[in-house]
N, C-alpha and C positions, 0 to 999 in steps of 0.2 A: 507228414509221412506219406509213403506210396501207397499204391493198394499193390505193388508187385508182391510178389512170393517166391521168394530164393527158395530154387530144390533141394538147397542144402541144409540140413538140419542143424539145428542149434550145438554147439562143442558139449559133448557130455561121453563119459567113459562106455555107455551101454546105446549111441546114437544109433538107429539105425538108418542104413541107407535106401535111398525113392529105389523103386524097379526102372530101369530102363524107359525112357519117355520115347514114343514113338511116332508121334503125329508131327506134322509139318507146321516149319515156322520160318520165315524169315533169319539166317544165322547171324546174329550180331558180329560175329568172330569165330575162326577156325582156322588150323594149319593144315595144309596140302603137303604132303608127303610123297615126293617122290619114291619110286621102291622099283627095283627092277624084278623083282618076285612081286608082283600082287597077291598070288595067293599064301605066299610064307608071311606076308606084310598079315594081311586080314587075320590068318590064323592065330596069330603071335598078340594081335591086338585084342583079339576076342577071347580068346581061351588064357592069354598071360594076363591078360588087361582089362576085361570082361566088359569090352565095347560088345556091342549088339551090328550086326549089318544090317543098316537101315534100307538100303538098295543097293545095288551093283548093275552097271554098265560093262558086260564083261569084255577087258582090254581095254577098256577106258578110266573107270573110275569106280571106286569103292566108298562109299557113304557110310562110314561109322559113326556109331553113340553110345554113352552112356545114360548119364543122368539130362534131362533137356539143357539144352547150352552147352554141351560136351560131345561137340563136334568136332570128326576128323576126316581129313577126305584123304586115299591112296590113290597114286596119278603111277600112270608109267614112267620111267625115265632112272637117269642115272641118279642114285642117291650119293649124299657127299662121301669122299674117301675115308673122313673120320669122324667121330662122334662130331654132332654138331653142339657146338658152343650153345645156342641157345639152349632152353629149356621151354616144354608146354608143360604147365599144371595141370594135375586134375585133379580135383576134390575128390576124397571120399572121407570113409568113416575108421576110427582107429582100429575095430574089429579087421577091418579088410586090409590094412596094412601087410600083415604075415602072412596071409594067405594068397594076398596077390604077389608077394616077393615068392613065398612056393612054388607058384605056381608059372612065374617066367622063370626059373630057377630050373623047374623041369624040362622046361623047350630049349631054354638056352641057358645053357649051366656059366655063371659069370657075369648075366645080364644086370645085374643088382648094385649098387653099392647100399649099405644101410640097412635097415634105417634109422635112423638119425633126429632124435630130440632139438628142435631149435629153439632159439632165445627166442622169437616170437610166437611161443605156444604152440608149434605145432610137430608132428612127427612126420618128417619126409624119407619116401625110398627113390632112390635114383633108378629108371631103367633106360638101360640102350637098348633100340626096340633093333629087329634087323634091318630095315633100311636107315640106322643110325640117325635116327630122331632119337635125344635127349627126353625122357618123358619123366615128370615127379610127380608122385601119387604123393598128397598133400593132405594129412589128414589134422584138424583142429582138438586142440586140447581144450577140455574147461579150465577155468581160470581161477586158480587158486585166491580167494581172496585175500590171503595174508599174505602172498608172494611180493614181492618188488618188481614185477610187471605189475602186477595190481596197484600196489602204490603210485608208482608211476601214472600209470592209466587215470588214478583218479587227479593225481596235481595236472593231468592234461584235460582236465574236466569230464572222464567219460564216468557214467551213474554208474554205480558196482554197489555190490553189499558189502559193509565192512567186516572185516574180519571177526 
């Protein structure tokens, strides 16, 4: 085993979620987002999305976060004409599902699709942010042990309690 420490907490129905990590680290990964609004981009990401602005370069670049490793960066320029096909993830907890879909729901009525129970245990809400980055708020389910993901999971060797 590592000694790392995922910020993400264990799938359970009452998870809660870390505050905002704000110190500096090296980003293993993040997307750059174009946005021809910076400040509709930031706002929409912070208040719809409950990124934090880590710094700003004003007219350059906008440094959001959430949880540590839940980096985004706003650049000027043209964003694509339509939703873009990819999708970024980002982890949270299933309490914040509803609230984070209310609440881009309020800035941009439509922004939403979802959300949506998936066959891999988790609950996803789709947002089109306004400079049309694709964003899924990605929340984990615990893991029913009588389920048939459960069963499954254990003929693929992973430890679980039995049912």
């Amino acid at each position: 085993m590592t000694e790392f420490k995922s910020p993400v907490p264990m799938p359970a129905l009452d998870a809660q979620a870390p505050e905002p990590y704000r110190e500096f680290y090296g980003m293993p990964m993040f997307p750059k987002c174009p946005t021809a609004d910076l400040d509709a981009s930031r706002a929409f990401w912070m208040e719809g999305l409950g990124f934090i602005d880590l710094f700003t370069v004003p007219g350059e670049v906008t440094h959001l976060r959430r949880w540590a490793f839940q980096d985004v960066l706003l650049v000027p320029g043209a964003p694509p004409a339509e939703l873009s096909p990819m999708s970024v993830y980002v982890t949270c907890v299933l309490g914040q599902i509803e609230e984070y879909r209310e609440r881009c729901e309020r800035l941009v009525p439509g922004c939403t699709e979802g959300p949506r129970e998936m066959s891999w245990n988790s609950v996803e809400l789709t947002v089109a942010t306004p400079e049309r980055t694709r964003v899924v708020l990605t929340a984990a389910r615990p893991i029913d042990p009588r389920s048939d993901l459960a069963a499954t999971m254990r003929e693929q060797g992973f430890q679980l309690p039995e049912a």
